[in-house]
LUMFI-443318 format. One record per residue (C-alpha): x, y, z. Coordinates in steps of 0.02 Angstrom, whole numbers, padded with zeros to 5 digits, always signed. Layout:
XYZ;...
//
This chain:
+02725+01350+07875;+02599+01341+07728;+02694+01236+07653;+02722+01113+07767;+02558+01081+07803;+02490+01074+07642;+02621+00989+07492;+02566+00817+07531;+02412+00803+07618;+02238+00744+07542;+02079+00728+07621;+02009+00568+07661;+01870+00522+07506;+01743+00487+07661;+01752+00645+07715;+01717+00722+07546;+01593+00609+07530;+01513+00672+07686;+01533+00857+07619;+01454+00819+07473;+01309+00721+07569;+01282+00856+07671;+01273+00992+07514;+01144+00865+07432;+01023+00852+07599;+01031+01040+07614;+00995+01060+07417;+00861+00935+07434;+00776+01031+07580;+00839+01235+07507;+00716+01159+07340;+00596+01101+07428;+00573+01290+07537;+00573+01381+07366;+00444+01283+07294;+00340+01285+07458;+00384+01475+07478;+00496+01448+07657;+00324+01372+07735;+00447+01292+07836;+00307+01164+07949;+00295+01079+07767;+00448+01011+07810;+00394+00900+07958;+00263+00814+07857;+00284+00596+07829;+00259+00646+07657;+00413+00743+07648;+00507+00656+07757;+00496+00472+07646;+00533+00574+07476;+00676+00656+07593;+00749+00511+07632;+00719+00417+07479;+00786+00519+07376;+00953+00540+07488;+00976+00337+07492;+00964+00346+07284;+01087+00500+07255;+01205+00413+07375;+01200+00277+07268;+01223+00328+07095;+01379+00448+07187;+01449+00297+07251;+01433+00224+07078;+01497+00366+06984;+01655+00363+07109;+01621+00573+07138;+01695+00564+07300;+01860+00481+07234;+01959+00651+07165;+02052+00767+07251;+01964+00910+07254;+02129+01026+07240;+02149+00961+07062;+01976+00964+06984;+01945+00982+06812;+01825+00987+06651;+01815+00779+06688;+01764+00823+06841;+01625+00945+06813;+01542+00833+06672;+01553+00685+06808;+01461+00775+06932;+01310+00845+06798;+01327+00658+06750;+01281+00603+06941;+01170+00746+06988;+01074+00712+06817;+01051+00525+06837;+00981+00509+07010;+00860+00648+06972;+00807+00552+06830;+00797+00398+06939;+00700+00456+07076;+00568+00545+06952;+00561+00381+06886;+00547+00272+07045;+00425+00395+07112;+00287+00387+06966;+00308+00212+06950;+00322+00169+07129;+00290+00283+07282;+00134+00375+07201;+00038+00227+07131;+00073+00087+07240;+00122+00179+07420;+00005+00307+07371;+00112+00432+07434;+00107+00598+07354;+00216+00767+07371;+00149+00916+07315;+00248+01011+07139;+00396+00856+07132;+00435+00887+06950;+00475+01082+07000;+00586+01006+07157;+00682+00895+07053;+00727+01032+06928;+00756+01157+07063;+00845+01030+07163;+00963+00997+06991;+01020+01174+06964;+01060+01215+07182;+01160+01029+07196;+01248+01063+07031;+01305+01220+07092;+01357+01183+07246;+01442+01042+07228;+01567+01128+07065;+01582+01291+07175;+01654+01173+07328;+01788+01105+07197;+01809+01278+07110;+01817+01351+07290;+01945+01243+07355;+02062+01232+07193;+02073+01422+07208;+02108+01420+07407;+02253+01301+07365;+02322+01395+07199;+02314+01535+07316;+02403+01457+07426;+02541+01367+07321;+02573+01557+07246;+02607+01613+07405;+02713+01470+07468;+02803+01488+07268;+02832+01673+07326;+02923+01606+07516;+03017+01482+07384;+03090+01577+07247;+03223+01473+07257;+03120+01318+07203;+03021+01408+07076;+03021+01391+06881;+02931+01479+06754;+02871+01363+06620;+02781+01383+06437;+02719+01239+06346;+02733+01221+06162;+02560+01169+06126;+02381+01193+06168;+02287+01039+06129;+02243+00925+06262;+02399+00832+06275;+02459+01011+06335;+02326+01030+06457;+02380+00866+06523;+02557+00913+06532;+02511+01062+06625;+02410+00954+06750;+02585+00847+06768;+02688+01006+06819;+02553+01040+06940;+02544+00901+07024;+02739+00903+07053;+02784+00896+07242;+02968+00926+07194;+02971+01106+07160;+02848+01255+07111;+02822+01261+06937;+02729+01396+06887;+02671+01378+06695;+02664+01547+06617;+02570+01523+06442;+02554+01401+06288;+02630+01432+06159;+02569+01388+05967;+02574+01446+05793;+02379+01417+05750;+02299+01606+05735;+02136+01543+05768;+02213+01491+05961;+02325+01630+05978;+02285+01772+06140;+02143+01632+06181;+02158+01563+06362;+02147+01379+06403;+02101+01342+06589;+02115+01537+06637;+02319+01539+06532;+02362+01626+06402;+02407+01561+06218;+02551+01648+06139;+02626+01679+05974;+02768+01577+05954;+02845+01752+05900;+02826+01829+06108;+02939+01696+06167;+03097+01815+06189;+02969+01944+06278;+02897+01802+06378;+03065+01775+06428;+03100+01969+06478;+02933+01984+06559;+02924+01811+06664;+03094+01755+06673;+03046+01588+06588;+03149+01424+06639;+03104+01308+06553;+02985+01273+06386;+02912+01089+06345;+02878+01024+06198;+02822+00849+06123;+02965+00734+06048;+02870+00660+05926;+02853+00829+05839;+03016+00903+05841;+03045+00867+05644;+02910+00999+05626;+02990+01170+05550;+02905+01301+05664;+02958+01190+05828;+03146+01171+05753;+03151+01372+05752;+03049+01398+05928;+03197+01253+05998;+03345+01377+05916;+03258+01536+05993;+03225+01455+06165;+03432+01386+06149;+03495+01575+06093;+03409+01654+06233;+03456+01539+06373;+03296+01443+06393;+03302+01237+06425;+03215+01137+06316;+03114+00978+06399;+03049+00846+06287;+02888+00762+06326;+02864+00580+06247;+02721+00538+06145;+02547+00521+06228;+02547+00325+06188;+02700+00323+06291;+02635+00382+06443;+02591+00276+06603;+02402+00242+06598;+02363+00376+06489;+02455+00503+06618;+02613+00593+06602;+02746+00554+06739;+02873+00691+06768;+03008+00565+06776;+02947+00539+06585;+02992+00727+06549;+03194+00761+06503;+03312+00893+06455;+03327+00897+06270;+03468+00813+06183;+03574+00854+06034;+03513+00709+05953;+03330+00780+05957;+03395+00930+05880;+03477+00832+05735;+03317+00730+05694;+03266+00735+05509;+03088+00668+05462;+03065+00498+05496;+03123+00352+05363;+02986+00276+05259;+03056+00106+05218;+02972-00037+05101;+02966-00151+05243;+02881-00287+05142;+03066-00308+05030;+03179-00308+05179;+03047-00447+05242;+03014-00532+05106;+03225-00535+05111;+03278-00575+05256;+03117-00666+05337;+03165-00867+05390;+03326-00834+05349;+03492-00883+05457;+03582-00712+05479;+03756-00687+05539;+03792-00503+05600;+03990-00464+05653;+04026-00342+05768;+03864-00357+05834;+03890-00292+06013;+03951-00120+05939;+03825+00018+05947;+03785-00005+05737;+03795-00199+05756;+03687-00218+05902;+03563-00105+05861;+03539-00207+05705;+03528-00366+05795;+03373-00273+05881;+03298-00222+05716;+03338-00407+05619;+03253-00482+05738;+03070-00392+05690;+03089-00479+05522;+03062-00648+05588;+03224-00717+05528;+03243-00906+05571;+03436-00889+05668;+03535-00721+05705;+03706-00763+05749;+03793-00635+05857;+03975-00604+05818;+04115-00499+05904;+04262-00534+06003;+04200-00421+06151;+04167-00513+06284;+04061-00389+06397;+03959-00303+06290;+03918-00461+06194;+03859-00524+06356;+03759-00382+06409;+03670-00397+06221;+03629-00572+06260;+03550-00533+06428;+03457-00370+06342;+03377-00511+06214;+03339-00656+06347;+03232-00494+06427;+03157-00433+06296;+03154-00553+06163;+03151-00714+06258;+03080-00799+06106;+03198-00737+05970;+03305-00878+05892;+03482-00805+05940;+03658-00884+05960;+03792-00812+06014;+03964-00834+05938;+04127-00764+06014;+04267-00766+05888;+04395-00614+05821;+04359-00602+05634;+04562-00612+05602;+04567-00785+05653;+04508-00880+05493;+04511-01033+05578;+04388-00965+05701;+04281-00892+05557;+04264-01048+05455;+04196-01158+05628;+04078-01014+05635;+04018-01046+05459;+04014-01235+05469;+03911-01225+05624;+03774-01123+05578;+03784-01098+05390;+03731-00917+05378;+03632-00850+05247;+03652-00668+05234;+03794-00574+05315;+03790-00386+05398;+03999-00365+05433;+03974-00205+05558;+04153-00289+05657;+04287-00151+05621;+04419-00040+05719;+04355+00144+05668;+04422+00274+05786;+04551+00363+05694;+04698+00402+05809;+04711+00239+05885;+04723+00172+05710;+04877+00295+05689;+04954+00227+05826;+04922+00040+05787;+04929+00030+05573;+04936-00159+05594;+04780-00192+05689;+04677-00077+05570;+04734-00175+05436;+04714-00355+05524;+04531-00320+05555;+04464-00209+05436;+04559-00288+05275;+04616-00470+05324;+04467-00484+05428;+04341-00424+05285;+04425-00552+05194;+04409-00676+05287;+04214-00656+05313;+04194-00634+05121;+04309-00795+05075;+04198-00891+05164;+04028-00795+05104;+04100-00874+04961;+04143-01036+04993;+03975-01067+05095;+03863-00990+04968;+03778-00859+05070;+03663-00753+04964;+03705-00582+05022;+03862-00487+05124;+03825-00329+05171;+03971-00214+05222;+03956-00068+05340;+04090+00048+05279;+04119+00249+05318;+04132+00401+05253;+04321+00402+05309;+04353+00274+05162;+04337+00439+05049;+04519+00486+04994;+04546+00443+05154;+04704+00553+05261;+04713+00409+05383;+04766+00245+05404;+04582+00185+05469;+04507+00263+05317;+04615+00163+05198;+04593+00010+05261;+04409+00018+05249;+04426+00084+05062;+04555-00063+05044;+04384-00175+05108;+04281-00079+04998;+04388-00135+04842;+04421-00295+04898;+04221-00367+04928;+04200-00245+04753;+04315-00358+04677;+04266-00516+04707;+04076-00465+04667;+04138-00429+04484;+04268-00587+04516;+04108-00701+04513;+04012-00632+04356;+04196-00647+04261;+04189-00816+04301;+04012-00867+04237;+03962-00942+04076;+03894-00862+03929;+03748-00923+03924;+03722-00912+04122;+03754-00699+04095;+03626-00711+03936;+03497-00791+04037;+03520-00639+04196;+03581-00772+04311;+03641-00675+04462;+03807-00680+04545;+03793-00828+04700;+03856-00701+04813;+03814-00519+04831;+03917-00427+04907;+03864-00235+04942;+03922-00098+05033;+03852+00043+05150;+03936+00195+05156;+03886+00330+05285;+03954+00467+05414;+03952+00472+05621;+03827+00402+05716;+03755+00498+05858;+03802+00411+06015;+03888+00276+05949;+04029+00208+06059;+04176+00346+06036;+04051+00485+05962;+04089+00627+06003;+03923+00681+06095;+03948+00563+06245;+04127+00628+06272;+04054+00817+06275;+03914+00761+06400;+04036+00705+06520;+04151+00857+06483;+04004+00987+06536;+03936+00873+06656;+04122+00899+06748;+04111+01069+06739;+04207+01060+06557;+04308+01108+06483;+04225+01058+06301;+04391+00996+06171;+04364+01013+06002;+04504+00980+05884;+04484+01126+05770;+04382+01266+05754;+04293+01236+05564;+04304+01055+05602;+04125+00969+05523;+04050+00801+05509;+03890+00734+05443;+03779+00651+05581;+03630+00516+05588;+03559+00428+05710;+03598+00241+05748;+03416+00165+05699;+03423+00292+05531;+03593+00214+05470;+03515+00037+05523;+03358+00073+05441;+03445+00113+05285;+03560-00037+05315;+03408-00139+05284;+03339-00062+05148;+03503-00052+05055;+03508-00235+05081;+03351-00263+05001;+03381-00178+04843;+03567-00242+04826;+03612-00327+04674;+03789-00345+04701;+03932-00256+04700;+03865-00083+04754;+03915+00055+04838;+03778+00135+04959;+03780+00310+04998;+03659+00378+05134;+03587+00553+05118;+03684+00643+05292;+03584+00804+05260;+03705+00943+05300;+03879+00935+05381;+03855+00997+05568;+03995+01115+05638;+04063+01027+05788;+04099+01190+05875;+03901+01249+05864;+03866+01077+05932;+03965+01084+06068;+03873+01252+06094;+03693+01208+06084;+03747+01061+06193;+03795+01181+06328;+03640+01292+06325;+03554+01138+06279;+03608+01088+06493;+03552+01264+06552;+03743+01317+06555;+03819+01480+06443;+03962+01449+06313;+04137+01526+06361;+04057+01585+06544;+03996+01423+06629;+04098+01305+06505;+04250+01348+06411;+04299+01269+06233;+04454+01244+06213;+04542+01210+06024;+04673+01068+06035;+04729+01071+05866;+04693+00910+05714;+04749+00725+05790;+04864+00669+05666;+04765+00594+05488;+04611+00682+05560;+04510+00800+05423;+04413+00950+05429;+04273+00882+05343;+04222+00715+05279;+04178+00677+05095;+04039+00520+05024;+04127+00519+04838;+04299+00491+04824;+04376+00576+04656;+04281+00521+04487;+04152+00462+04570;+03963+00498+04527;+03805+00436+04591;+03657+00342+04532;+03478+00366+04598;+03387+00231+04683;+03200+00201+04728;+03236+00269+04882;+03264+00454+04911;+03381+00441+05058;+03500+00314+04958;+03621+00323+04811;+03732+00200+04719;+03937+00268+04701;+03979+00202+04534;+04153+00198+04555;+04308+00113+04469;+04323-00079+04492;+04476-00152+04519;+04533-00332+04469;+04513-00469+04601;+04682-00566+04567;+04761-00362+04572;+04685-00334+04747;+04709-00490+04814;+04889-00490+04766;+04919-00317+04846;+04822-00374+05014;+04939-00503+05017;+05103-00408+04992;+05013-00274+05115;+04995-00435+05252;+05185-00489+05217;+05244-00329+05258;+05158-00354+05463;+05306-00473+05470;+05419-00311+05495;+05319-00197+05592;+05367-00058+05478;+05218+00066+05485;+05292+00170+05368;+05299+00039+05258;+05121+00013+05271;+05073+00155+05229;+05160+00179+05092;+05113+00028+05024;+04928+00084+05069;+04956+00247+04960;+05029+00110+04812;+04865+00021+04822;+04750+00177+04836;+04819+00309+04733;+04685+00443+04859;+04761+00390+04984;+04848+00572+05063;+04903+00564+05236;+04885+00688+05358;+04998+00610+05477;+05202+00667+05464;+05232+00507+05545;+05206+00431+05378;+05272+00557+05254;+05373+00697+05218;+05307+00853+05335;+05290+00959+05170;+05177+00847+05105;+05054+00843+05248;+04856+00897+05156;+04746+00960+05283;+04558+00983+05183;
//
């Protein structure tokens, strides 16, 4: 019944305004008594009765001014309180003023002791009007803990990681929620000097009592800002609050917020990907600007989640045409409506063409003459390619070669080449073909400095084309990753696949490997091979876990995980150096250079060739021998393509 009558409703501001009228006449008059000691006939005197009303019109004023009438009462605060000192202060002020300018000289009308009123009067208005809000917050906490008690059911327990005043205001957001009864327990911070303080009449906590808070109060829920999960102390308070069952909601940062106030619909459930967050990427934007800048920029593949997210990046370097490539005809359309939103002014074309079809390609260069080149266009999940040897090899080798012919033969300054980790003695057919790209754009790097002059090496001419390559791991939430395929699993009820049980895989996010992309392409010479720092390899089985308690849900009890056994060519883990390779430092602490073994162009261009010839037949097996011929790493984990005996699993 409580309930009903009270989640929604607010009092009119008029009526508050006539509450707090009321408690400022009676103030007025209660001051007035004291001073006069209760001769209460004083108060029927004209003299009283002008400074009465008088000062009543000029309160009323400066309140309506001040906008005290305008809060709800229920959720007063701090802000508040100053506001009404504020009011209270400045018409007492003004009407001492007015009066010994005004009513005593010139209306020559006098009351007796108005200094000692007016202070009086201060302290009694004051006070009233903050115990009325105090008053009536408690009478409706009161309230909501009884209704909270009716609604168990509805009810969470909440801490907040925090207690600045971005937590206070977070706090004031869960209050104000009129979709269930959240309750918030304590704040929680590692500070000493805040620690077993209270902050609006709640606790602060060790970070260290979360596992008793969670014994004592049954806690739900704990919040915490996004924009400081990097920091080491939150990373271990997220891993308590996921081993003991608690979920994790992420707050954005304060500049994010609607007007300066937190939304609810703002806060969400922690996601894996805000576990995996590594400190943020410093880059040397001034290079990558000073690069790319007015510049016509073709990127392929560029409605795939690596491609398009680069598109969005390119285009904060002013570059003077991006050219969007990829044979998609959806996705490349929803890109172009994402950019006529929110980049109406960017100069953008849009190109539809598959990169096999050299024809195709060469219009595209004619047409719009790119500059620099980001090739992101490839087929990359690893079974399919298994199944279909042919079309891994059209794109990702005759299609790199096609893109990098005419690089060539159109004198663009730099091609860029988005390459994996799989390309590492690769077990797969997928793998090889993008280590078969790797060599080839290598090649023909080194092709071009063969070919120069003397004197045009003596003088440090450079190369007219660079080409350079970017080697890195999975993405998270890339299209096929495997975090949006264990989302839907436990959002189904699971269960969660995984393929094997010490299965790993190094993980970034899709703006990190971008961000890199960029940098990488600013300090490219030609002819490298970028390898991004991955930080550690994640287990894909403890993802799948902290995913589940991640959603609230217990491993093996609300969601199974079930083993399915390696997909044929699949490895346990990924490797960033293939064998007799080292590395070479760069500026840049997240990026290293592969010095590996260069292979002669006319050698890899004649085994591309005999590699295309052999499509004629449609003998995988074929292929992939001739793909271990070519690259000697090359092992396959598939029996399809060789002897069972010889099958390597790493």
């Amino acid at each position: 019944m409580i309930h009903s009558i009270f989640k929604e409703k607010t009092s009119s501001r008029w009526l508050i305004f006539s509450i707090d009228f009321i408690i400022l006449s009676i103030a007025f008059v209660l001051s007035y008594l004291i001073i006069q000691k209760f001769n209460i006939q004083q108060l029927f005197t004209g003299s009283f009765l002008f400074y009465f009303l008088s000062f009543i019109v000029l309160r009323t004023l400066v309140f309506l001014f001040i906008k005290i009438h305008t809060g709800i009462i229920r959720y007063s605060n701090t802000e508040d309180i100053i506001r009404i000192f504020k009011a209270v202060s400045i018409s007492s002020l003004i009407f001492w003023l007015v009066s010994s300018a005004l009513f005593i000289p010139v209306f020559n009308v006098n009351l007796e002791s108005l200094e000692a009123i007016i202070i009086v009067d201060f302290f009694i208005s004051a006070s009233l009007l903050i115990f009325l809000r105090i008053t009536v917050k408690s009478l409706f906490s009161y309230i909501k803990s009884l209704d909270s008690t009716n609604y168990k059911a509805e009810n969470e327990n909440i801490l907040i990681y925090g207690s600045d005043k971005n937590a206070l205001l977070i706090k004031k957001a869960f209050e104000l929620s009129q979709e269930k009864n959240y309750k918030v327990i304590g704040f929680v911070d590692d500070d000493p000097d805040r620690i077993n303080k209270s902050l609006e009449q709640i606790q602060v906590y060790s970070s260290e009592t979360i596992a008793f808070l969670k014994q004592k109060h049954v806690i739900d829920k704990v919040v915490i800002m996004s924009n400081e999960l990097n920091n080491t102390s939150k990373n271990s308070v997220i891993k308590e609050c996921i081993a003991l069952g608690i979920s994790v909601l992420s707050v954005p940062h304060s500049t994010q917020w609607i007007n300066g106030t937190l939304s609810l619909n703002q806060i969400k459930n922690l996601n894996i990907e805000d576990l995996l967050q590594r400190a943020p990427i410093i880059l040397k934007s001034d290079n990558i600007f000073r690069e790319l800048s007015g510049k016509r920029i073709l990127v392929t593949g560029a409605a795939g989640s690596i491609g398009s997210e680069l598109v969005r990046q390119l285009i904060n370097y002013n570059p003077g045409l991006l050219i969007l490539c990829d044979q998609a005809e959806t996705p490349l359309h929803e890109l172009q409506l994402e950019l006529e939103e929110n980049y109406p002014n960017a100069p953008t074309k849009v190109f539809m063409a598959n990169i096999q079809n050299s024809k195709r390609i060469k219009t595209l260069f004619s047409v719009y003459q790119p500059e620099v080149v980001f090739h992101a266009a490839a087929y990359k999940h690893v079974s399919m390619m298994e199944d279909h040897p042919c079309e891994a090899i059209l794109t990702n080798v005759l299609g790199t070669k096609n893109l990098a012919d005419m690089s060539l033969e159109f004198k663009v300054e730099k091609f860029i080449m988005i390459s994996t980790d799989k390309a590492v003695n690769p077990t797969n057919i997928m793998g090889a073909s993008k280590r078969l790209a790797e060599m080839y754009i290598q090649s023909l790097n080194f092709h071009q400095a063969r070919e120069m002059s003397i004197q045009e090496v003596s003088n440090n001419k450079e190369v007219p084309t660079r080409f350079i390559t970017t080697r890195f791991g999975n993405v998270l939430g890339s299209n096929g990753s495997v975090v949006p395929r264990f989302k839907e699993q436990i959002a189904n009820g699971g269960p969660v696949t995984i393929t094997h049980p010490k299965i790993t895989r190094y993980f970034m996010t899709i703006p990190e490997a971008v961000q890199l992309v960029l940098e990488a392409c600013a300090m490219g010479k030609g002819g490298e091979i970028f390898i991004f720092d991955m930080g550690e390899p994640v287990k894909i089985v403890d993802m799948a876990i902290n995913m589940i308690r991640l959603a609230g849900l217990i491993p093996e009890k609300d969601i199974n995980i079930v083993f399915t056994g390696l997909r044929p060519g699949e490895k346990l883990y990924e490797e960033l150096l293939n064998k007799g390779e080292n590395i070479i430092p760069t500026h840049h602490s997240k990026i290293k250079i592969s010095k590996v073994i260069n292979f002669h162009f006319f050698y890899v261009e004649r085994m591309i060739s005999e590699l295309i010839e052999l499509m004629d037949f449609d003998d995988h097996i074929g292929l992939a021998k001739k793909l271990n011929e070519i690259i000697p790493e090359f092992k396959s984990n598939n029996a399809v393509y060789c002897k069972p005996d010889e099958v390597v699993v790493n």
